[in-house]
Biopython code that builds the backbone (N, CA, C, O; Angstrom):
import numpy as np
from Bio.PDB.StructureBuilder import StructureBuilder

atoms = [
    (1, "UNK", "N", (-22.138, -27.017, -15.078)),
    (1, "UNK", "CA", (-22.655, -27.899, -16.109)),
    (1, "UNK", "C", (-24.180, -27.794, -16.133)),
    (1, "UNK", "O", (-24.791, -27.422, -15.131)),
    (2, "UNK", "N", (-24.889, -28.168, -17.445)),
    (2, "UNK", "CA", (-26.052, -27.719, -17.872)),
    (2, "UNK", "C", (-26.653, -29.300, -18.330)),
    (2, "UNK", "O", (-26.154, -29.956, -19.244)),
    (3, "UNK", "N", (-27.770, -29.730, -17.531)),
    (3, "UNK", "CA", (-28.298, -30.437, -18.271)),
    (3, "UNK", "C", (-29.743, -30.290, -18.977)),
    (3, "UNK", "O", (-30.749, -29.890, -18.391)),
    (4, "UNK", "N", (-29.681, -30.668, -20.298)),
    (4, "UNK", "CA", (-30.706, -30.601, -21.082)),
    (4, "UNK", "C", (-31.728, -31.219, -21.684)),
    (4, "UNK", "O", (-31.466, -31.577, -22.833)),
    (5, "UNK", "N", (-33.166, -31.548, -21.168)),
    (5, "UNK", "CA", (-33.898, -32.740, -21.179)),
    (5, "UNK", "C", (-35.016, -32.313, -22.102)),
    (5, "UNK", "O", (-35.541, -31.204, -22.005)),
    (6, "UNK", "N", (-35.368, -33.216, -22.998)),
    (6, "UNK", "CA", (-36.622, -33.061, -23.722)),
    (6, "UNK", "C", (-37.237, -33.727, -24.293)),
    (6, "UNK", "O", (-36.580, -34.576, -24.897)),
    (7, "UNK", "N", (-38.698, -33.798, -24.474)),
    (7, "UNK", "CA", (-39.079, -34.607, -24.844)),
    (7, "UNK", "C", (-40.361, -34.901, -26.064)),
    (7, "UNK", "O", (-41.484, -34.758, -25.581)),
    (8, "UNK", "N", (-40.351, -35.093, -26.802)),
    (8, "UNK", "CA", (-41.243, -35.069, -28.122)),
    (8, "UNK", "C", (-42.164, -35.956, -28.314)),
    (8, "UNK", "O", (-42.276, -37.024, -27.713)),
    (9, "UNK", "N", (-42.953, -35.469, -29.286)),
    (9, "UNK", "CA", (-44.312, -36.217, -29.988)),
    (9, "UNK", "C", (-43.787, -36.032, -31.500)),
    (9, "UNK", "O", (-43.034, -35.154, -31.920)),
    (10, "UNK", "N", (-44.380, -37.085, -32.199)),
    (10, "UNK", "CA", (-44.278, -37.121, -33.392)),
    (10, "UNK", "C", (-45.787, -37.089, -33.924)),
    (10, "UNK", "O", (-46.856, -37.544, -33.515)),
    (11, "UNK", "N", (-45.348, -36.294, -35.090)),
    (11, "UNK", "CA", (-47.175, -35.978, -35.971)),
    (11, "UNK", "C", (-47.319, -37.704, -36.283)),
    (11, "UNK", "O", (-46.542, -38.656, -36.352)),
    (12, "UNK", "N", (-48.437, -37.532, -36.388)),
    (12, "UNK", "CA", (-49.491, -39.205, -36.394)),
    (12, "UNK", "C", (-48.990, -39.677, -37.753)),
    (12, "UNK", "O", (-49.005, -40.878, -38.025)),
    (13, "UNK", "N", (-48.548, -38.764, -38.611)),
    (13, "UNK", "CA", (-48.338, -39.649, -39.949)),
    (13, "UNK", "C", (-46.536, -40.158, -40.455)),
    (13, "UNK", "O", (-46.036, -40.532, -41.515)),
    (14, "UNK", "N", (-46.015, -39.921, -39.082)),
    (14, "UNK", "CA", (-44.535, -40.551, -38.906)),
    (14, "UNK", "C", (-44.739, -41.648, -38.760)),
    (14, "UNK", "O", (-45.790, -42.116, -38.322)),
    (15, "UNK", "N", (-43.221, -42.606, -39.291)),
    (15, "UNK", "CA", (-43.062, -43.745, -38.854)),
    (15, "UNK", "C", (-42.014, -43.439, -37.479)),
    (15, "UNK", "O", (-40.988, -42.759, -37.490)),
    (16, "UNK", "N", (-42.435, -43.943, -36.676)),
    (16, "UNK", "CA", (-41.461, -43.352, -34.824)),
    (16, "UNK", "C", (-40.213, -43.796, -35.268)),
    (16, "UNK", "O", (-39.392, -42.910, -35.507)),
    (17, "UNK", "N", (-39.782, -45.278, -35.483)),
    (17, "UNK", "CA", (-38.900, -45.784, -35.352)),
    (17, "UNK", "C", (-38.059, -45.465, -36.339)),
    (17, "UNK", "O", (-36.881, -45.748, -36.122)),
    (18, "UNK", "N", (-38.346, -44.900, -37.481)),
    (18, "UNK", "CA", (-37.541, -44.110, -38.949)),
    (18, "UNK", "C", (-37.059, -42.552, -38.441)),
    (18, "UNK", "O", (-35.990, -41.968, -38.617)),
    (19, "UNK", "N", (-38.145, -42.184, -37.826)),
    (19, "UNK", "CA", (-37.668, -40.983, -37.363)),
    (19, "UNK", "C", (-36.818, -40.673, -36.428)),
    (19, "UNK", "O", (-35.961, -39.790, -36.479)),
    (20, "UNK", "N", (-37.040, -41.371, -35.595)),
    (20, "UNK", "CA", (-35.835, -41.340, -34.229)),
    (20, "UNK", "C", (-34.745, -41.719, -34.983)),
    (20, "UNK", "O", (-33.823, -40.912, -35.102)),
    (21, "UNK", "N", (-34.691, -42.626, -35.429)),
    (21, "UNK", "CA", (-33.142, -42.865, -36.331)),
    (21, "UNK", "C", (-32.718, -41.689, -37.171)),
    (21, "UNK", "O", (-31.694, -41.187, -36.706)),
    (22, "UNK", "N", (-33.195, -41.034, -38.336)),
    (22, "UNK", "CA", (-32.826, -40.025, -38.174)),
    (22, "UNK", "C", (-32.719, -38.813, -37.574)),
    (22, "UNK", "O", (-31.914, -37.981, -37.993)),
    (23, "UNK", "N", (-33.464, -38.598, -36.599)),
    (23, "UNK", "CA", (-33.053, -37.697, -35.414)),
    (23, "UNK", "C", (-31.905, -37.658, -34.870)),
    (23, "UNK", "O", (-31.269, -36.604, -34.847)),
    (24, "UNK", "N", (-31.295, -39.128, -34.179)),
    (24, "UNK", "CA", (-30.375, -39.623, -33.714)),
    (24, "UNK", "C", (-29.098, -39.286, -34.433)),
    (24, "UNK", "O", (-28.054, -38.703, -34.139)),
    (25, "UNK", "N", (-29.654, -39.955, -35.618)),
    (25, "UNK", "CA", (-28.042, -39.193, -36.727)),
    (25, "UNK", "C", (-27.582, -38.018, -36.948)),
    (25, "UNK", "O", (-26.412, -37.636, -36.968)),
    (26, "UNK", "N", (-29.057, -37.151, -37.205)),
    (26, "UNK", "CA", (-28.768, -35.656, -37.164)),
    (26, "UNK", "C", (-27.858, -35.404, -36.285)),
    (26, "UNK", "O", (-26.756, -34.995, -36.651)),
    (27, "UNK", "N", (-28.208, -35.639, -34.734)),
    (27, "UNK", "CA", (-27.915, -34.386, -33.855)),
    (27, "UNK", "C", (-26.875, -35.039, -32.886)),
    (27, "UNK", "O", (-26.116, -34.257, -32.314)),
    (28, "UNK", "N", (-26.720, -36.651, -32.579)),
    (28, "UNK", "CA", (-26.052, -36.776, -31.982)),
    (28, "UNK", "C", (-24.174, -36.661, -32.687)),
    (28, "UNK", "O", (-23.248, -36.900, -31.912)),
    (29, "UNK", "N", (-23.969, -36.382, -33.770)),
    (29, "UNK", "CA", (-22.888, -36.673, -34.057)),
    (29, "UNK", "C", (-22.002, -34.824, -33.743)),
    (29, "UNK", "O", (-20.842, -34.452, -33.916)),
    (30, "UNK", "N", (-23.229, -34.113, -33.246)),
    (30, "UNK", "CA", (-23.040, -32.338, -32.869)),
    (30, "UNK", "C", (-22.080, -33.112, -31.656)),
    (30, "UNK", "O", (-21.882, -31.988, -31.195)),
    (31, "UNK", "N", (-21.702, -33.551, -31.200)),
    (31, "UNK", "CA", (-21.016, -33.676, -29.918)),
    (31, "UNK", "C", (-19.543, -33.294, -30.431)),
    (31, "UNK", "O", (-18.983, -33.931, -31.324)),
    (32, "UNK", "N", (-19.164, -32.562, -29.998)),
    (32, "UNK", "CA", (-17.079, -32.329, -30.601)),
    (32, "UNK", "C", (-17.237, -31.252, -31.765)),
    (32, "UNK", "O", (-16.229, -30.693, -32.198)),
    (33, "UNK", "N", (-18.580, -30.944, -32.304)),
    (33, "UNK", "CA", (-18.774, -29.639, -33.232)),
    (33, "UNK", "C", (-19.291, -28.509, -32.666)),
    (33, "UNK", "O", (-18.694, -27.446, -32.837)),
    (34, "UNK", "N", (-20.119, -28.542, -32.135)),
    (34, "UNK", "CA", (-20.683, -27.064, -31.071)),
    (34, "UNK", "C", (-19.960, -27.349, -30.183)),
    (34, "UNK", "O", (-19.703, -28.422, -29.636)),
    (35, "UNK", "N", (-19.551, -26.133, -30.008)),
    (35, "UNK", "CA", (-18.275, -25.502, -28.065)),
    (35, "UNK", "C", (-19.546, -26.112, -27.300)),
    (35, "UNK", "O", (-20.678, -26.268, -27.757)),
    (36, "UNK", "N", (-19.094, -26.400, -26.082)),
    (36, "UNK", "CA", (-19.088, -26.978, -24.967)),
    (36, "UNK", "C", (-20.689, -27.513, -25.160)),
    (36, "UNK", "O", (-21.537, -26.964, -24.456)),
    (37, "UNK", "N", (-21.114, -28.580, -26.107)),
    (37, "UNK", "CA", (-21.669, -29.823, -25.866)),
    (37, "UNK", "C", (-20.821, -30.531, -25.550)),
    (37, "UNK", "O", (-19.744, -30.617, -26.139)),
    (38, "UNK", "N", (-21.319, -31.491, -24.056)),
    (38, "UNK", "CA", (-20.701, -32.208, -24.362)),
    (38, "UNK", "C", (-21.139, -34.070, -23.681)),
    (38, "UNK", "O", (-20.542, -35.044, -23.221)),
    (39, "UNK", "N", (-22.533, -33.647, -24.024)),
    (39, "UNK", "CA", (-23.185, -35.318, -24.201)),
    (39, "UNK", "C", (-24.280, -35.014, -24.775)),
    (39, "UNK", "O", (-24.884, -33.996, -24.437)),
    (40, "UNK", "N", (-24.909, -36.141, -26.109)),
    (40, "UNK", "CA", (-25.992, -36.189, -26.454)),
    (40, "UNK", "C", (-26.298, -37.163, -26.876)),
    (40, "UNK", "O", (-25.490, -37.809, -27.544)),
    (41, "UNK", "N", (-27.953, -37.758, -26.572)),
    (41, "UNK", "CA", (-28.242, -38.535, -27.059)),
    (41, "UNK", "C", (-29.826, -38.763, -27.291)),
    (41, "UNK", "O", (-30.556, -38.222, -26.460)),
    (42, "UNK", "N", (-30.365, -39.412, -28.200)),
    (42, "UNK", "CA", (-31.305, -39.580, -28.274)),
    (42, "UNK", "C", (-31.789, -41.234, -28.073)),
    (42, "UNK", "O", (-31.046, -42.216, -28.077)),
    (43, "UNK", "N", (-33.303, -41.198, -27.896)),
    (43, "UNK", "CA", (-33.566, -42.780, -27.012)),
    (43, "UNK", "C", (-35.155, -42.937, -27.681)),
    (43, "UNK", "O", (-35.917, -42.144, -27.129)),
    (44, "UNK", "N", (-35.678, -43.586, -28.502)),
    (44, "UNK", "CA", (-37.313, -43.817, -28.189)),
    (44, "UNK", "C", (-38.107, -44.183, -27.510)),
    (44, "UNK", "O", (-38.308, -45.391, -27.627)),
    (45, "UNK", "N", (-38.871, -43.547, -26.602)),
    (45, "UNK", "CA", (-39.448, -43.987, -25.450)),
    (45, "UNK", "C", (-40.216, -44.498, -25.652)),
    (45, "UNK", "O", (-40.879, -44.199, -26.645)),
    (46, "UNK", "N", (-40.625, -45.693, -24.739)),
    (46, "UNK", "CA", (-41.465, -46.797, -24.436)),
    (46, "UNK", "C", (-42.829, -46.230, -23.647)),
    (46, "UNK", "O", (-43.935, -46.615, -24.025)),
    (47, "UNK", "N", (-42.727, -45.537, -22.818)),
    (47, "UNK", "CA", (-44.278, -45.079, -22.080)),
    (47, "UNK", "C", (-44.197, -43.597, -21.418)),
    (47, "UNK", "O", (-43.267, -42.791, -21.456)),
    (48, "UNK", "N", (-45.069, -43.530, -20.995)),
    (48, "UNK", "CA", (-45.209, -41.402, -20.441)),
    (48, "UNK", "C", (-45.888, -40.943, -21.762)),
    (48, "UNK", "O", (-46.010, -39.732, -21.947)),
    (49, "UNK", "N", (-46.302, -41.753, -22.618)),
    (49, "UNK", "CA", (-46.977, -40.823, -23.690)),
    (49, "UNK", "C", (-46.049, -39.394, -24.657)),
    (49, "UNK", "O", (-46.565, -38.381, -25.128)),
    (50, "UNK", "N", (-44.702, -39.774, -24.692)),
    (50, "UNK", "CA", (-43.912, -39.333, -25.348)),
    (50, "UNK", "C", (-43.730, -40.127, -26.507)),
    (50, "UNK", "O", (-44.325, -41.204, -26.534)),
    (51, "UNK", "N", (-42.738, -39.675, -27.857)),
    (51, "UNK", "CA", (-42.356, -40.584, -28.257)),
    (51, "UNK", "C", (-40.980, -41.315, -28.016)),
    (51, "UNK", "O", (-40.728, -42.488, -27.740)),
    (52, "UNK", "N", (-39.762, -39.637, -28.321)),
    (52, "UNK", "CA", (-38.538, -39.872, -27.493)),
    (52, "UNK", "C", (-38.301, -38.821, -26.933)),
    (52, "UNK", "O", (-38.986, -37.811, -26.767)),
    (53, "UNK", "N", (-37.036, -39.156, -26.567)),
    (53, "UNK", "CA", (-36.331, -37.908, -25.325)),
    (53, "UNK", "C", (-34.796, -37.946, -25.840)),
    (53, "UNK", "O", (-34.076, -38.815, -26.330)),
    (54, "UNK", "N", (-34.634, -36.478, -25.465)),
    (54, "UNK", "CA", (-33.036, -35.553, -25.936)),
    (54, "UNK", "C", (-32.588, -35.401, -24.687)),
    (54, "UNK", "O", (-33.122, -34.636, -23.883)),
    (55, "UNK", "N", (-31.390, -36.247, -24.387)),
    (55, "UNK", "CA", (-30.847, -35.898, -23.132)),
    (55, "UNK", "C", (-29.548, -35.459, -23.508)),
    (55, "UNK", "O", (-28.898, -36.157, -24.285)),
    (56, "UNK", "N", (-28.848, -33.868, -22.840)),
    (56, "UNK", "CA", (-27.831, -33.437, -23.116)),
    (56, "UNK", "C", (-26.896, -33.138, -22.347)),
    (56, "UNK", "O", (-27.810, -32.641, -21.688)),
    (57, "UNK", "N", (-25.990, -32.939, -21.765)),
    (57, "UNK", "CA", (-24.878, -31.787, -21.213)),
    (57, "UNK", "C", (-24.199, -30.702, -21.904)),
    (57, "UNK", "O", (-23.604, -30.750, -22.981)),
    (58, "UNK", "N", (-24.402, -29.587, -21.018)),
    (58, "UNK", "CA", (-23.554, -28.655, -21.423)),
    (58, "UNK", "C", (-22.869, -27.992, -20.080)),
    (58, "UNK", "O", (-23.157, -28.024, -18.884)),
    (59, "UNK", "N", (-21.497, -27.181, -21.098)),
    (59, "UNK", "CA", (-20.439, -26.852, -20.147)),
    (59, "UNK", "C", (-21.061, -25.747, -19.070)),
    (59, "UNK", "O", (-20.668, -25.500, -17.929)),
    (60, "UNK", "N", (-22.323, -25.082, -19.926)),
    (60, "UNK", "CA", (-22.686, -23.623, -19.378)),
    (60, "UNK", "C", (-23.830, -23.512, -19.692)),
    (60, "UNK", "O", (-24.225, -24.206, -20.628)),
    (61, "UNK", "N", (-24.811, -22.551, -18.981)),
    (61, "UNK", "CA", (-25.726, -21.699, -19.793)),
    (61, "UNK", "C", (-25.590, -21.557, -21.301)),
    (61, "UNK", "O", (-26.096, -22.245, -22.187)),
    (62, "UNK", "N", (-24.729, -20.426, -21.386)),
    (62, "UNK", "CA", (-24.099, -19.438, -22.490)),
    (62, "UNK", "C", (-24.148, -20.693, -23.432)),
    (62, "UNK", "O", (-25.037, -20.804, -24.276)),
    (63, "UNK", "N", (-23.123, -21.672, -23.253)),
    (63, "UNK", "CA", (-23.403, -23.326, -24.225)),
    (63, "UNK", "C", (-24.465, -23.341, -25.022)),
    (63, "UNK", "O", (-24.807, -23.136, -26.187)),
    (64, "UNK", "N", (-24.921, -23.701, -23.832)),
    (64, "UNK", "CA", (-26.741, -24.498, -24.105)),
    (64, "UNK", "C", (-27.476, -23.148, -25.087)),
    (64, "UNK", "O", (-28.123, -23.487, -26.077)),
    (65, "UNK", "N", (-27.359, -21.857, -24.806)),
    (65, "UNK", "CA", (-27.995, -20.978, -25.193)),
    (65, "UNK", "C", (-27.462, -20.833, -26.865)),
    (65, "UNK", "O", (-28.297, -20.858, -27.769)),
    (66, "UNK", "N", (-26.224, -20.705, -27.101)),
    (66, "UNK", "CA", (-25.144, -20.731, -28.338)),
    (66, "UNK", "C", (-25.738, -22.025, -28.893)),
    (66, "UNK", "O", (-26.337, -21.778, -29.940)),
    (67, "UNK", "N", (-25.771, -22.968, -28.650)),
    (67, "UNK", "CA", (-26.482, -24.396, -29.218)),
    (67, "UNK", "C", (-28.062, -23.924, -30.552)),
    (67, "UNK", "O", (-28.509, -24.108, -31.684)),
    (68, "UNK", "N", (-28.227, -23.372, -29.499)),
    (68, "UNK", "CA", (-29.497, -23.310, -30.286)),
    (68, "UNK", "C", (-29.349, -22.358, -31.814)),
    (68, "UNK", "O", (-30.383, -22.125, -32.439)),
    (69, "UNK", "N", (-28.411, -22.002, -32.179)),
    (69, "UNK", "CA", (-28.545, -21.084, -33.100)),
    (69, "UNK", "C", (-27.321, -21.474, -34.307)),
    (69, "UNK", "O", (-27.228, -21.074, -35.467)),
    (70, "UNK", "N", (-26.284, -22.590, -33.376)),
    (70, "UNK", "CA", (-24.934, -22.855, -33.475)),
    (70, "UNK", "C", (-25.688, -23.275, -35.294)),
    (70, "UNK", "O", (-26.910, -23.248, -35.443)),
    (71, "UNK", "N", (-25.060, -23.507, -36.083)),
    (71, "UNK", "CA", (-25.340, -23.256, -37.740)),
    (71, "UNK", "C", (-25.133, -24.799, -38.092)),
    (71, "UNK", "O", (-25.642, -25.137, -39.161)),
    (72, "UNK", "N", (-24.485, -25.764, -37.387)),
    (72, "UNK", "CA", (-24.558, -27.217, -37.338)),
    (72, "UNK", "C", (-25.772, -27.977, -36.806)),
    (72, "UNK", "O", (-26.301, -28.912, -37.407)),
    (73, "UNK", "N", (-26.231, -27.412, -35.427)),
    (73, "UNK", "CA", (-27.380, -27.422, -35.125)),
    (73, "UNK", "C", (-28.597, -27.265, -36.509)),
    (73, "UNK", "O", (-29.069, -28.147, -37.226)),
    (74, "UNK", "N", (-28.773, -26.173, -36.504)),
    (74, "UNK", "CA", (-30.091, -25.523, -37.098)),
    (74, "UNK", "C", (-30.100, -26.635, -38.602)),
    (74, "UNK", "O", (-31.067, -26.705, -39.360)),
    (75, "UNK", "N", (-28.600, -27.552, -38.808)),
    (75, "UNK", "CA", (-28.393, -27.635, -40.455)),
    (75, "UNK", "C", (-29.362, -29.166, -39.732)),
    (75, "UNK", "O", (-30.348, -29.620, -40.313)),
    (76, "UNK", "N", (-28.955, -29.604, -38.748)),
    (76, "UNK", "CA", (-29.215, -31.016, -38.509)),
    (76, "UNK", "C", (-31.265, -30.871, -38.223)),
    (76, "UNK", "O", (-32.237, -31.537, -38.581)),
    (77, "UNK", "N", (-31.054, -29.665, -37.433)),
    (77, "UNK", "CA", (-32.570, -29.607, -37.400)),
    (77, "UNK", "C", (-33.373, -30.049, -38.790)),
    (77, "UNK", "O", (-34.089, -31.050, -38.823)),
    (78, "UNK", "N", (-33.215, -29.391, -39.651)),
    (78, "UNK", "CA", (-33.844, -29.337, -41.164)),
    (78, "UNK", "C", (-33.948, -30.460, -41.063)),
    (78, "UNK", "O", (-35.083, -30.461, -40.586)),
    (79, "UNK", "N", (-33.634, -31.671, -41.135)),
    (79, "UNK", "CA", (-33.626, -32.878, -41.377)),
    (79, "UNK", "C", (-34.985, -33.610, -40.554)),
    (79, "UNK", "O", (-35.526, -34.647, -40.937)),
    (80, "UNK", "N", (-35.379, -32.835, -39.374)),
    (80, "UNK", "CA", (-36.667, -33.245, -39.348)),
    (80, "UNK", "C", (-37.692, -32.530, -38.235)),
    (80, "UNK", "O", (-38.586, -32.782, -37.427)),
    (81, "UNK", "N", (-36.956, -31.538, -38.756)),
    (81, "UNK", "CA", (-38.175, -30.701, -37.478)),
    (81, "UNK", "C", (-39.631, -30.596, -37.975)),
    (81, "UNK", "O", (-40.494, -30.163, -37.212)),
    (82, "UNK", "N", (-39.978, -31.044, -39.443)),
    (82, "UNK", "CA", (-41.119, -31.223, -39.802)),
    (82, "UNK", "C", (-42.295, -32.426, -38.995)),
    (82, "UNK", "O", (-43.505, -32.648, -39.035)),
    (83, "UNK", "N", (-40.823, -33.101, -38.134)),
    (83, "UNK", "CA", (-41.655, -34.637, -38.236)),
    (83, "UNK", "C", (-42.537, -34.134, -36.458)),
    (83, "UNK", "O", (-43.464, -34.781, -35.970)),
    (84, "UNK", "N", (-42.070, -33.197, -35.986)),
    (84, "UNK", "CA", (-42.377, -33.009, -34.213)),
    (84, "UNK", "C", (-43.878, -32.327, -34.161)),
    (84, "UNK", "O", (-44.272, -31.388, -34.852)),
    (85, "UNK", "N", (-44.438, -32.885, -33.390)),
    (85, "UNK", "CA", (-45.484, -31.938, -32.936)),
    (85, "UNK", "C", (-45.908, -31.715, -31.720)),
    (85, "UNK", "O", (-47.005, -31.168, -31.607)),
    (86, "UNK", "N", (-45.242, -32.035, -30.651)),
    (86, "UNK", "CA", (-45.167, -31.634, -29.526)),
    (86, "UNK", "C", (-43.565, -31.495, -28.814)),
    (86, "UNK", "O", (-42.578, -32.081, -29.258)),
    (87, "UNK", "N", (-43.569, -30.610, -27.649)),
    (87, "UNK", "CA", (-42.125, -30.449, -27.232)),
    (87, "UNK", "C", (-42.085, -30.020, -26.002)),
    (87, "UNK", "O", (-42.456, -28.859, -25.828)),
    (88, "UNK", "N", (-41.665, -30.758, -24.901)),
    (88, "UNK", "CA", (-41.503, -30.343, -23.146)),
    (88, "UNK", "C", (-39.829, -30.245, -22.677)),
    (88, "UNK", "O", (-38.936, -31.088, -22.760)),
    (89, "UNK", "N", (-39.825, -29.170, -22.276)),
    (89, "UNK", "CA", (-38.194, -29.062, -22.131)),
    (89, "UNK", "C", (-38.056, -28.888, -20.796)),
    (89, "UNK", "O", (-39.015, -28.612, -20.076)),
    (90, "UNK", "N", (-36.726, -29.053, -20.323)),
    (90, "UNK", "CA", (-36.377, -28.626, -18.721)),
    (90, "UNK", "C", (-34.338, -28.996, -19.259)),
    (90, "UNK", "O", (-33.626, -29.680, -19.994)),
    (91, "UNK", "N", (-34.319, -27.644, -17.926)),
    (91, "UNK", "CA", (-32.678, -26.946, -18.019)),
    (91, "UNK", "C", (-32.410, -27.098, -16.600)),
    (91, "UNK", "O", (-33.158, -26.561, -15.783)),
    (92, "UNK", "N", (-31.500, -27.719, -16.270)),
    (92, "UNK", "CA", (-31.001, -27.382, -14.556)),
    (92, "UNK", "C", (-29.579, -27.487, -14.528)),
    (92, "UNK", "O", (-29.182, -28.252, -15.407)),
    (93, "UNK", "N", (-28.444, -26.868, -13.657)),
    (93, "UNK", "CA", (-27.392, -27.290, -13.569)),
    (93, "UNK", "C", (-27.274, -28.180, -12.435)),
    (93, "UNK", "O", (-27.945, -28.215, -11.403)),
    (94, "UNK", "N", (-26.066, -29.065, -12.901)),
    (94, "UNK", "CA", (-25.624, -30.029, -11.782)),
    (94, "UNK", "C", (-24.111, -30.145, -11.653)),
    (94, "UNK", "O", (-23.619, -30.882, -10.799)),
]
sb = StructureBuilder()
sb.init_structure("model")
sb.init_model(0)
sb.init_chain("A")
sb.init_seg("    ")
for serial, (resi, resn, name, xyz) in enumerate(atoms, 1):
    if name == "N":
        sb.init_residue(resn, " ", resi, " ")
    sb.init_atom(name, np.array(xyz, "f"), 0.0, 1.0, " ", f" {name:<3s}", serial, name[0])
structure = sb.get_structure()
């Protein structure tokens, strides 16, 4: 199993709390549509100088790697990858 952590900034001329909501809608409902996701969620963070964080599981590498390109993914991205302007990631299995 693959877990998948990340964490974002939003450009200064977002509203946080509009955006995380649709973030949230986008991508968490990918759970049961991309092969082996199989937790996601999104959260708006309160402090660390983030705004929120993407916490995921996957079954595998190969998963996590297929995710990124998976055509449900990329559709949910559109919806607001305009709004990000920063991005810190980390992958480990457990």
């Amino acid at each position: 199993m693959i877990k998948h952590i990340v964490l974002y900034t939003l450009k200064k001329d977002v509203n946080k709390e509009e955006a995380v909501e649709i973030i949230k809608n986008a991508l968490e409902p990918l759970v049961g549509i991309v092969p082996g996701l199989k937790h996601l969620e999104i959260r708006g963070a309160y402090q660390g100088g983030m705004d929120y964080a993407l916490y995921s599981e996957f079954e595998s590498k190969e998963a996590l790697r297929d995710y990124a390109t998976h055509p449900a993914h990329l559709e949910a991205k559109s919806h607001f990858w305009n709004f990000l302007e920063d991005r810190y990631c980390a992958d480990y299995e457990f």
